[in-house]
N, CA, C and O of each residue as an XYZ file, in Angstrom:
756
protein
N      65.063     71.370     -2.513
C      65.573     72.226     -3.558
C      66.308     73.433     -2.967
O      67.423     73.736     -3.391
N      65.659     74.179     -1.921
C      66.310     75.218     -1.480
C      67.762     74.615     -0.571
O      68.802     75.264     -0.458
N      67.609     73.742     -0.201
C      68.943     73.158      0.210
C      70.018     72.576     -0.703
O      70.848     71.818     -0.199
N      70.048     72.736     -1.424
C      70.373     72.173     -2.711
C      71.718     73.463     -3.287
O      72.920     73.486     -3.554
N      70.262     74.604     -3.219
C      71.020     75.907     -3.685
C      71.641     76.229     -2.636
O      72.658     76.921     -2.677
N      71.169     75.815     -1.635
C      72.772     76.759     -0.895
C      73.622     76.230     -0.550
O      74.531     76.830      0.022
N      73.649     75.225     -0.712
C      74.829     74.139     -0.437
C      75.511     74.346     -2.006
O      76.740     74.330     -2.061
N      74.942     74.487     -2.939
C      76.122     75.458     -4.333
C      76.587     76.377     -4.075
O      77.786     76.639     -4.170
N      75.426     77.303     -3.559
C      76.156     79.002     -3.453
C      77.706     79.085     -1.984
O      78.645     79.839     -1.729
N      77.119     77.814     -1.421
C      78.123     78.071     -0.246
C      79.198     77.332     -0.544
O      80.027     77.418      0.362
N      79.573     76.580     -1.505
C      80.531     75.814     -2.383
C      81.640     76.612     -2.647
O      82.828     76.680     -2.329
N      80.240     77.607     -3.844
C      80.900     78.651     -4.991
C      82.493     79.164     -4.370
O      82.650     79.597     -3.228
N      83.415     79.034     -5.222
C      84.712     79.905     -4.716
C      84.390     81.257     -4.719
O      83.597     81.827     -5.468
N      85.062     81.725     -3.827
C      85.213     83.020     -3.607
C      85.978     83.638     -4.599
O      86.928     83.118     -5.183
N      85.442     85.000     -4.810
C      85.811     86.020     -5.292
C      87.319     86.035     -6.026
O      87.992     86.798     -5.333
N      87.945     85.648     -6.860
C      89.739     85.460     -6.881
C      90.315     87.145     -6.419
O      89.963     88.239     -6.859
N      91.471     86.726     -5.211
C      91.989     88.062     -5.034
C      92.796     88.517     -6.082
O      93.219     87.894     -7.056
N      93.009     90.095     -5.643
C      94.089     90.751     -7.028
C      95.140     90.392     -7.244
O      95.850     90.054     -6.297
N      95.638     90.332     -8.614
C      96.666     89.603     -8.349
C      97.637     90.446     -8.015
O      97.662     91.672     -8.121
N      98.916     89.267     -7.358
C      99.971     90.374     -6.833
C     101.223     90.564     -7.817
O     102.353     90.172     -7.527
N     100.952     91.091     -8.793
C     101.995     91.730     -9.716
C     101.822     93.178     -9.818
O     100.740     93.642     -9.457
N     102.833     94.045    -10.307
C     103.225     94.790    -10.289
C     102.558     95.589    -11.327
O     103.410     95.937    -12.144
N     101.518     95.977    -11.602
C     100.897     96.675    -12.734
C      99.334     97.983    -12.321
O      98.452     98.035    -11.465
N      99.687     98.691    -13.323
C      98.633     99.430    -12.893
C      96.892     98.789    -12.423
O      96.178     99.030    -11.449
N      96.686     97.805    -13.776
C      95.179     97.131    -13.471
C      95.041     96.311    -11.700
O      94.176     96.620    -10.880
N      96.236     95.158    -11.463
C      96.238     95.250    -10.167
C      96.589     96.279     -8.795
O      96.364     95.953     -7.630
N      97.118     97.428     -9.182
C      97.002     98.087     -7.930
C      95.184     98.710     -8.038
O      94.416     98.779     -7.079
N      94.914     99.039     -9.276
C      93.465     99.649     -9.456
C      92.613     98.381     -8.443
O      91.889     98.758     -7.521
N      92.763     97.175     -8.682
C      92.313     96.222     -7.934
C      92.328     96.629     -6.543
O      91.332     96.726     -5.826
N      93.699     96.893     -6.168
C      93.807     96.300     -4.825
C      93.395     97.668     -4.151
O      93.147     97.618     -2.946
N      93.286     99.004     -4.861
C      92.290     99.973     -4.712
C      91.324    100.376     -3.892
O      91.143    100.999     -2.845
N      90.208     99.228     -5.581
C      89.147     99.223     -4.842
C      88.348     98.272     -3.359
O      87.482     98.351     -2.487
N      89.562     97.288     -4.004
C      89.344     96.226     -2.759
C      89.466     97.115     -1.089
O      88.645     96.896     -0.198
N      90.662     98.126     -0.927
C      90.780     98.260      0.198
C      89.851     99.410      0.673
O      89.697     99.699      1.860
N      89.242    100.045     -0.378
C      88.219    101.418     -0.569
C      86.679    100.089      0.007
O      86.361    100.348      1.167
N      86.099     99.269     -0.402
C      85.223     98.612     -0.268
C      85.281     97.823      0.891
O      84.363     97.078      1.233
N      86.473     97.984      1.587
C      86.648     97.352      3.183
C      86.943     98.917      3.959
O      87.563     98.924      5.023
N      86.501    100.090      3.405
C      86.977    101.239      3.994
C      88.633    101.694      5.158
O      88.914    102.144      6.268
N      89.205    101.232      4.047
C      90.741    101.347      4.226
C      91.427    102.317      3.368
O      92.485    102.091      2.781
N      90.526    103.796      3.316
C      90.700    104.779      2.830
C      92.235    104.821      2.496
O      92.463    104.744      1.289
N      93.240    104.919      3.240
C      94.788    105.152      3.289
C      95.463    104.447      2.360
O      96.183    104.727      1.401
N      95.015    103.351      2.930
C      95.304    101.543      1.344
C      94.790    101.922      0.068
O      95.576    102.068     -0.867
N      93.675    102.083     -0.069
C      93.286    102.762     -1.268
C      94.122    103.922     -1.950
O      94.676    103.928     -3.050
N      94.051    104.884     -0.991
C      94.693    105.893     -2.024
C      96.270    105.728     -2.583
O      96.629    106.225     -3.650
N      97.161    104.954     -1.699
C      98.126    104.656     -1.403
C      98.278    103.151     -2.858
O      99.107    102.759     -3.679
N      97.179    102.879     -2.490
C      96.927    101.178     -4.169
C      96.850    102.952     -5.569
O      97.952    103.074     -6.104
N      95.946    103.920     -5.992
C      95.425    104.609     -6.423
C      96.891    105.307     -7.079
O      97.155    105.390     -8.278
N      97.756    105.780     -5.920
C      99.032    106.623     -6.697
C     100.177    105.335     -6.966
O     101.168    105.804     -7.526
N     100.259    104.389     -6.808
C     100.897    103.700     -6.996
C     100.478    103.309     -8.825
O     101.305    103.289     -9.737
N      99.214    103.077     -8.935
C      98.729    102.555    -10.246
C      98.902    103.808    -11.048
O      98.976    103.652    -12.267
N      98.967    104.817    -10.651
C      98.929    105.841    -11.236
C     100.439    106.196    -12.069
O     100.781    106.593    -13.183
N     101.193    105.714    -10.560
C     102.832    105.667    -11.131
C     103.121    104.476    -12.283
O     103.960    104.590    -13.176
N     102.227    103.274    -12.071
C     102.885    102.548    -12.652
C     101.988    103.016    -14.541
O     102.098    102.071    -15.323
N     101.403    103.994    -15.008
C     101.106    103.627    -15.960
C     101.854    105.177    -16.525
O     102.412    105.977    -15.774
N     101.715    105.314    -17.810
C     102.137    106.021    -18.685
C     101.722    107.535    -18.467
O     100.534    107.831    -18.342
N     102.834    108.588    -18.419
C     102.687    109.625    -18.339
C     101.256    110.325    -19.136
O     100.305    110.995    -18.734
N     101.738    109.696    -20.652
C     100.629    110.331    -21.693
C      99.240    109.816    -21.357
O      98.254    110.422    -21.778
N      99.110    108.587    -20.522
C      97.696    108.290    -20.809
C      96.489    108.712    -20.007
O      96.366    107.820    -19.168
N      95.722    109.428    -19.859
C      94.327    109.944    -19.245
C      94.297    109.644    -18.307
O      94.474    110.394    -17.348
N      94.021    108.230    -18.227
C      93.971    107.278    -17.058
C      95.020    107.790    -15.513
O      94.729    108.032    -14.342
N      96.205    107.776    -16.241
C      96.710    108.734    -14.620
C      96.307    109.818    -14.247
O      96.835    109.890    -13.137
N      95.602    110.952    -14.413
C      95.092    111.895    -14.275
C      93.910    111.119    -13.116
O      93.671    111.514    -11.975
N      93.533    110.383    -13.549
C      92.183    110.242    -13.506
C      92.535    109.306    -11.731
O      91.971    109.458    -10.648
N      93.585    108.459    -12.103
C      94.113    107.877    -10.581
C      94.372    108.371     -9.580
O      93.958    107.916     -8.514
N      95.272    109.642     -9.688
C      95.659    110.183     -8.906
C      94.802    111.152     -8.272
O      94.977    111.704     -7.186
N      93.911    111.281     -9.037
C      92.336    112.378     -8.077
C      91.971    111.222     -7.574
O      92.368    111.223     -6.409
N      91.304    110.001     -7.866
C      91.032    109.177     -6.591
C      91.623    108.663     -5.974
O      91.091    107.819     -5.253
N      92.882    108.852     -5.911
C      94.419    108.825     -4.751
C      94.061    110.014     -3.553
O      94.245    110.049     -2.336
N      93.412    111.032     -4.613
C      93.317    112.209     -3.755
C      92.021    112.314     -2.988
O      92.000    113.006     -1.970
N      90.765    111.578     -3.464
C      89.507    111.630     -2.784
C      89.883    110.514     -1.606
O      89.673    110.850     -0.440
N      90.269    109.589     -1.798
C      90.876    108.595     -1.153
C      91.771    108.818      0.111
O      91.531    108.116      1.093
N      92.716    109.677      0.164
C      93.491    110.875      1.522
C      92.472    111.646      2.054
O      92.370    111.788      3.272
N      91.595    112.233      1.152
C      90.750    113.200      2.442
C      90.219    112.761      3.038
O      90.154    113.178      4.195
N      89.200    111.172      2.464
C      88.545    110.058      3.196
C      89.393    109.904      4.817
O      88.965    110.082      5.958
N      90.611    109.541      4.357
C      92.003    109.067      5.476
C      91.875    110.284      6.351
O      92.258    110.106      7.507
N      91.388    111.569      6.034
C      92.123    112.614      6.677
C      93.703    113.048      6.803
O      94.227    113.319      7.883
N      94.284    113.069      5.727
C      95.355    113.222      5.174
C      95.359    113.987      4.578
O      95.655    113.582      3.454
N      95.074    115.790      4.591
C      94.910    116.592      3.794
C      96.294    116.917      3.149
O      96.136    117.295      1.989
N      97.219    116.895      3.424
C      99.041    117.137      2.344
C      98.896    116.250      1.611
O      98.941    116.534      0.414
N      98.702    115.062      1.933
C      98.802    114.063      0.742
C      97.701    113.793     -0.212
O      97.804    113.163     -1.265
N      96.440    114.445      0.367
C      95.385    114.586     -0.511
C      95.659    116.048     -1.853
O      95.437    115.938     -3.058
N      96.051    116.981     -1.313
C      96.291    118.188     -1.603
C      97.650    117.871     -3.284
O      97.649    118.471     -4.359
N      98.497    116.852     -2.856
C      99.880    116.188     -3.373
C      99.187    115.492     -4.807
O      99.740    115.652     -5.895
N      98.174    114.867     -4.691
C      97.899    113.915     -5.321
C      96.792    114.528     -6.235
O      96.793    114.189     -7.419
N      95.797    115.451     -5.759
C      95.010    116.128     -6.650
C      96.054    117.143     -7.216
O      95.895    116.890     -8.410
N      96.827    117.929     -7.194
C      97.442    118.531     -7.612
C      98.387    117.841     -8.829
O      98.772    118.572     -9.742
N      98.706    116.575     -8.815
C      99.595    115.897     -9.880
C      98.435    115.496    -10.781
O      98.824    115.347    -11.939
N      97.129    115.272    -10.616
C      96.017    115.280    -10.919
C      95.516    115.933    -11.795
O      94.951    115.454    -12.778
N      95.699    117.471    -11.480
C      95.327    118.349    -12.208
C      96.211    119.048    -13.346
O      95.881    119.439    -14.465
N      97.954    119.087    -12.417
C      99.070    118.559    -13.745
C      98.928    118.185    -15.343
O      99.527    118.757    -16.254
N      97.968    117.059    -15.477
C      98.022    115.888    -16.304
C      97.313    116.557    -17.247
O      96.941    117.729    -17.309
N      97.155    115.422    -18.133
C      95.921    116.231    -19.736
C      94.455    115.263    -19.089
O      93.496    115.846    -19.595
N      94.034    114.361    -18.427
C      93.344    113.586    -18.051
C      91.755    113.575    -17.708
O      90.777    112.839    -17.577
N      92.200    114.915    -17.658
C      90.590    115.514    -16.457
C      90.174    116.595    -17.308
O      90.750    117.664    -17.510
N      88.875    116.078    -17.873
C      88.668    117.128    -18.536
C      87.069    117.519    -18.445
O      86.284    116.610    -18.175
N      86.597    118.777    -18.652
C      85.062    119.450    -18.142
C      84.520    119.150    -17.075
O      85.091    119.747    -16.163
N      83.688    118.513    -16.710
C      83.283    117.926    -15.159
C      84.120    117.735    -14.188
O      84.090    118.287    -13.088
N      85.268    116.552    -14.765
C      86.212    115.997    -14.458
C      87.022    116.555    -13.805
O      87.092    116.296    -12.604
N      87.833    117.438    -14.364
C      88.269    118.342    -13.704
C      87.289    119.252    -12.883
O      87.487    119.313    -11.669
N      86.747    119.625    -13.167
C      86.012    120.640    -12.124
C      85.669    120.040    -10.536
O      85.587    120.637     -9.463
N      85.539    118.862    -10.822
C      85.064    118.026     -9.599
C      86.030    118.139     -9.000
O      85.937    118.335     -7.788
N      88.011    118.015     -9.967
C      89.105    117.739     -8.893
C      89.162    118.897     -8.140
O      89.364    118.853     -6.927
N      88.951    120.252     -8.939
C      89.582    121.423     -8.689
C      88.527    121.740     -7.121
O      88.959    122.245     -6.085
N      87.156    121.290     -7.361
C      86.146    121.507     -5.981
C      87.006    120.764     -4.614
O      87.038    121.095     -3.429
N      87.623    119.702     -5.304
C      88.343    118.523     -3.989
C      89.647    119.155     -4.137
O      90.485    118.287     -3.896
N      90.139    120.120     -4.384
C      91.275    120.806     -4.271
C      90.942    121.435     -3.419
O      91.578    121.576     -2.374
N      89.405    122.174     -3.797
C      89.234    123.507     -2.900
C      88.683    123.267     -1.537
O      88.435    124.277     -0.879
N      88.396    121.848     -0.881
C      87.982    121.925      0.027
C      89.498    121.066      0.928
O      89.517    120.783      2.126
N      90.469    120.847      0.063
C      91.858    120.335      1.102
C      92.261    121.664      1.329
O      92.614    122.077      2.433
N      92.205    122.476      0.099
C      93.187    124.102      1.110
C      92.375    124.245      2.038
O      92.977    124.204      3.111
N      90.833    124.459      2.212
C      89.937    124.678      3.296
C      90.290    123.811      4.587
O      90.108    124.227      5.731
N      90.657    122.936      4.369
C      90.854    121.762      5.599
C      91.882    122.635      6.207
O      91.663    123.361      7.177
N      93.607    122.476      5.268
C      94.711    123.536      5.514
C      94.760    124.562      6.259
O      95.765    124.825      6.919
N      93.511    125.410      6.266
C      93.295    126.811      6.512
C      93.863    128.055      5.348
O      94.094    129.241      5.583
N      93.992    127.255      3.960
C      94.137    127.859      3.305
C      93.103    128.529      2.619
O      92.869    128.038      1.515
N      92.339    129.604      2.969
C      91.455    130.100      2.305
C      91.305    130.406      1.324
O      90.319    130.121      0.643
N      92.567    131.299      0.867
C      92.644    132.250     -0.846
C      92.850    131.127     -2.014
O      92.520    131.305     -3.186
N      93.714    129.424     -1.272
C      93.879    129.077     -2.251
C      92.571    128.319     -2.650
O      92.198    128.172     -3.814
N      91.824    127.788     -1.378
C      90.535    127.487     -1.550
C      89.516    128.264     -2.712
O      88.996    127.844     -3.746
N      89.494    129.515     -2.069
C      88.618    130.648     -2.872
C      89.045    130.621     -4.299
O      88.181    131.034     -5.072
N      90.567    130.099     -5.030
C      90.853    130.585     -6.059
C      90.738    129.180     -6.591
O      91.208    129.324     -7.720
N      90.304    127.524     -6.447
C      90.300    126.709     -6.634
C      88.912    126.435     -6.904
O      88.469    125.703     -7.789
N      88.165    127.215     -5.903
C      86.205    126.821     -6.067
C      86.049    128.169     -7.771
O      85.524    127.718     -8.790
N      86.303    128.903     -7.765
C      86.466    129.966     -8.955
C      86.390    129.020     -9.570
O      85.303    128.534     -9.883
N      87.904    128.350    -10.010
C      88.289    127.742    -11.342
C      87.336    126.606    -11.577
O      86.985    126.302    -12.717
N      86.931    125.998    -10.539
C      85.976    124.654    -10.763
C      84.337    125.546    -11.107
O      83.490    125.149    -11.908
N      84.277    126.361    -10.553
C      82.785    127.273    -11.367
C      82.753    127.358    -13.043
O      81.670    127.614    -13.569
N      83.846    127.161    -13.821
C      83.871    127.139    -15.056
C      83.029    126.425    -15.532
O      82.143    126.710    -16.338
N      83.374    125.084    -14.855
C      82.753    123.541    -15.598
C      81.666    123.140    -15.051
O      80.763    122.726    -15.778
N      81.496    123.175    -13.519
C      80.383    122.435    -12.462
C      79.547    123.798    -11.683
O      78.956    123.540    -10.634
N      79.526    124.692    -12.014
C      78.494    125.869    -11.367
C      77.192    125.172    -10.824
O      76.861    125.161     -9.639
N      76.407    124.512    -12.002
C      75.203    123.859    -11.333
C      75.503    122.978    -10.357
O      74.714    122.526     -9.527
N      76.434    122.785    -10.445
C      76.317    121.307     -9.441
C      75.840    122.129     -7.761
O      76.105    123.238     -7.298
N      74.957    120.831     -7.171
C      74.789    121.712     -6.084
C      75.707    121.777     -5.024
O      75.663    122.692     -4.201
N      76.741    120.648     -4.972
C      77.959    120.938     -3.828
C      78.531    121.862     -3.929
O      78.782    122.367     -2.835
N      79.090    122.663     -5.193
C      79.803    123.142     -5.703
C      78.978    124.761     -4.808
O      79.711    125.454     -4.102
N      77.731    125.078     -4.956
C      76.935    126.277     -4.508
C      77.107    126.262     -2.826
O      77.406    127.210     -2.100
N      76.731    124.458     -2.351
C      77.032    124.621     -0.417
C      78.546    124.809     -0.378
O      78.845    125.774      0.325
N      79.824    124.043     -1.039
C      81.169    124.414     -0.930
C      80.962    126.106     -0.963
O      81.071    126.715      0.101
N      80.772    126.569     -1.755
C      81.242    128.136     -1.885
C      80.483    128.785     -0.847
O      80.892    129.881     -0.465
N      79.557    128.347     -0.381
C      79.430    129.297      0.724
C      79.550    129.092      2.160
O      79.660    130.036      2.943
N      79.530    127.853      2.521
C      80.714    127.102      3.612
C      81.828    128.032      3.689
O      82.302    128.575      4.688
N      82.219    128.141      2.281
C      83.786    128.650      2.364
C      84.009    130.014      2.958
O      84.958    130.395      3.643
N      82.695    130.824      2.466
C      82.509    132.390      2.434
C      82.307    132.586      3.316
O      82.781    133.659      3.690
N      81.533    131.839      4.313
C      81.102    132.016      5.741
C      83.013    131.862      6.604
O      83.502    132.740      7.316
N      83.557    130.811      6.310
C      84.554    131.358      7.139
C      85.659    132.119      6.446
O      86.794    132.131      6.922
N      85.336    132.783      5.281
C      85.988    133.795      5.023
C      85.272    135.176      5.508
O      85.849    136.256      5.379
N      84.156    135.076      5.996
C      83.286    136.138      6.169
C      83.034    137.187      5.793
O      83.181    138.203      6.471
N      82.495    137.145      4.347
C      81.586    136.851      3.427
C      80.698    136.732      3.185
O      80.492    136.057      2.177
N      79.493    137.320      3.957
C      78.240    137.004      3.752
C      77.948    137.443      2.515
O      77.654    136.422      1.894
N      77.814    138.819      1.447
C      77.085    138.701      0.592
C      77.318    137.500     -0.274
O      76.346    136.951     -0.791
N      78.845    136.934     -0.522
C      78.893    136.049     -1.416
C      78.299    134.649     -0.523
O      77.398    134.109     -1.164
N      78.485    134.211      0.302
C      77.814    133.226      1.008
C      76.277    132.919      0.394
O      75.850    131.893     -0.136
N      75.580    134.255      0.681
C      73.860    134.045      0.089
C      74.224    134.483     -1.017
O      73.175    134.966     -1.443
N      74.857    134.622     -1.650
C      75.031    134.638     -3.737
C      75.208    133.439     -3.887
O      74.384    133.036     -4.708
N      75.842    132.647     -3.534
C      76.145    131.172     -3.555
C      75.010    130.499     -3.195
O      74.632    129.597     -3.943
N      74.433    130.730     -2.277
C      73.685    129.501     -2.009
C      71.785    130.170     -2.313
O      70.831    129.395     -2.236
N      71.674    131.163     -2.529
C      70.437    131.551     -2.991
C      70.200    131.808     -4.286
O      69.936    132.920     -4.745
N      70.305    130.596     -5.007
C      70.377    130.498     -6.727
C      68.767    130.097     -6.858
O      68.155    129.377     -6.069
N      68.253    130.713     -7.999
C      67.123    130.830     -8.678
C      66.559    129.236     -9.012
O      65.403    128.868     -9.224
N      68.014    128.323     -8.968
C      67.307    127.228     -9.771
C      67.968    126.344     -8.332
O      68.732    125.394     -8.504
N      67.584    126.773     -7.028
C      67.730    125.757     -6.042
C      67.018    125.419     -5.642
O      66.104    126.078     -5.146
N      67.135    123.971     -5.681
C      66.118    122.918     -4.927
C      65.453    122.891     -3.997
O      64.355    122.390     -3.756
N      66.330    123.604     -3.301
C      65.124    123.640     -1.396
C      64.293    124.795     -1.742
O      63.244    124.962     -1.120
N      64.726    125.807     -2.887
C      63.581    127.258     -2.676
C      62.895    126.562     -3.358
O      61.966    126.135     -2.672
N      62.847    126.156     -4.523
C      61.695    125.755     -5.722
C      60.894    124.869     -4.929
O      59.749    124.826     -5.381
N      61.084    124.031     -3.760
C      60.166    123.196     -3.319
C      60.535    121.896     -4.338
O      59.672    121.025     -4.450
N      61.960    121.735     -5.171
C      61.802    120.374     -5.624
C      62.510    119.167     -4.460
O      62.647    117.970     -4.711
N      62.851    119.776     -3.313
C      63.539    118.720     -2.438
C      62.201    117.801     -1.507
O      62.372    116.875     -0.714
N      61.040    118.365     -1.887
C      60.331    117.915     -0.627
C      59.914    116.294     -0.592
O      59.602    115.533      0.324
N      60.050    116.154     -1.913
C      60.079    114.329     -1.873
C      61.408    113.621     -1.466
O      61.506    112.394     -1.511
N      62.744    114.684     -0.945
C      63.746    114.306     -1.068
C      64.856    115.303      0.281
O      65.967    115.824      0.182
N      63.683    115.170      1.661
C      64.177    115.867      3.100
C      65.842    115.804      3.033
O      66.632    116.713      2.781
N      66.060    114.577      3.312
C      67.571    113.580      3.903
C      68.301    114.646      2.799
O      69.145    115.463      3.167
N      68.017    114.563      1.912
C      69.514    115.038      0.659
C      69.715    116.410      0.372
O      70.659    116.829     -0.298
N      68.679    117.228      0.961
C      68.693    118.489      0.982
C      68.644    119.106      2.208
O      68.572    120.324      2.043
N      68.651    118.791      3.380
C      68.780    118.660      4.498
C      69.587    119.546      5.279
O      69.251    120.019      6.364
N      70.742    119.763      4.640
C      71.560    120.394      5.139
C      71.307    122.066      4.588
O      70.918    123.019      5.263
N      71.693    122.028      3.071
C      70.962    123.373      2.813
C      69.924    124.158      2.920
O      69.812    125.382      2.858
N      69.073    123.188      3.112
C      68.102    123.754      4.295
C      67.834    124.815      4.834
O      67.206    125.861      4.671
N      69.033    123.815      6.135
C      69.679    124.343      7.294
C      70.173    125.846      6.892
O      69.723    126.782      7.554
N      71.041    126.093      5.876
C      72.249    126.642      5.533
C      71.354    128.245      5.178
O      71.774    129.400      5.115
N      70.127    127.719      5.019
C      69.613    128.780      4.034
C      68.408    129.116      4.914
O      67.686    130.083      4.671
N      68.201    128.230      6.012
C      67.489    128.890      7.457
C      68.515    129.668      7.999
O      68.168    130.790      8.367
N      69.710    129.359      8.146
C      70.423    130.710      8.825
C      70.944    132.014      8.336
O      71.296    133.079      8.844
N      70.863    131.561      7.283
C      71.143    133.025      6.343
C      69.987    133.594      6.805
O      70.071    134.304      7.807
N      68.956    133.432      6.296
C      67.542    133.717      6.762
C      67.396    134.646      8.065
O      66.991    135.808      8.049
N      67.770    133.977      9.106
C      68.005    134.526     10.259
C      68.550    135.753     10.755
O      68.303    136.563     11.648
N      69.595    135.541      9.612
C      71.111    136.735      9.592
C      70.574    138.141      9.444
O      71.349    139.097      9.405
């Protein structure tokens, strides 16, 4: 019996590739296909292409072209990451979280750049929507530290409702790990 089944499963056709026409749903394909073989560049590069090919008015490009843009920083391509979240944020597409998430991945390509102020004025605007979020608290003070910045550094990262002070990370070392760290050296300071 067990030979049976795998002599089906090893039958089974494979996966059908994307198809190769010219449309937004297949570049979204060929996307994720090259994102899931970590071909960051292919991806983002499948990502603004689908983005081009669909309709100015519809959400959906907004929404492509930020993972065009998460997709370049992956590459290490910060201009073209920077290019693509920015047409991103352009759009009507991205909206509460959504945006806030792009505007955080805005603020850490000017950071790559060495653009600080535009960084600093990009993590601001994404504080509207995503404040709790906790990247959003280690981004801002990453940032502050090499803007140097300490009071805002520990304003940022010594929030009342953080995980490593409250003791809610301790079932959860690996994922808090770093802030930790971040908040042993403040400590130190």
């Amino acid at each position: 019996m067990t030979l049976l089944l795998a002599a089906l499963i090893a039958a089974a056709p494979p996966a059908p590739p994307c198809p190769d026409v010219v449309t937004a749903e297949a570049f979204v394909c060929r996307a994720v296909e090259a994102s899931g073989n970590r071909k960051s560049a292919e991806a983002a590069a499948a990502f603004e292409q689908a983005a081009l090919a669909t309709a100015e008015s519809d959400p959906a490009r907004s929404r492509m072209f930020a993972a065009a843009g998460n997709m370049w920083i992956a590459a290490g391509e910060p201009g073209k990451a920077a290019f693509a979240l920015d047409r991103a944020l352009a759009g009507n597409g991205l909206q509460a979280e959504q945006r806030g998430e792009a505007l955080l991945d805005r603020a850490r390509v000017a950071e790559a750049q060495n653009d600080l102020i535009t960084a600093r004025a990009k993590v601001k605007e994404a504080g509207v929507t995503i404040s709790k979020d906790p990247f959003y608290w280690y981004f801002s003070a990453a940032l502050a530290i090499r803007e140097e910045d300490k009071t805002t550094a520990y304003q940022a990262i010594n929030r009342p409702d953080d995980p490593v002070r409250s003791g809610a990370c301790r079932p959860f070392p690996r994922r808090c790990g770093r802030r930790a760290r971040l908040l042993d050296a403040f400590d130190r300071c």
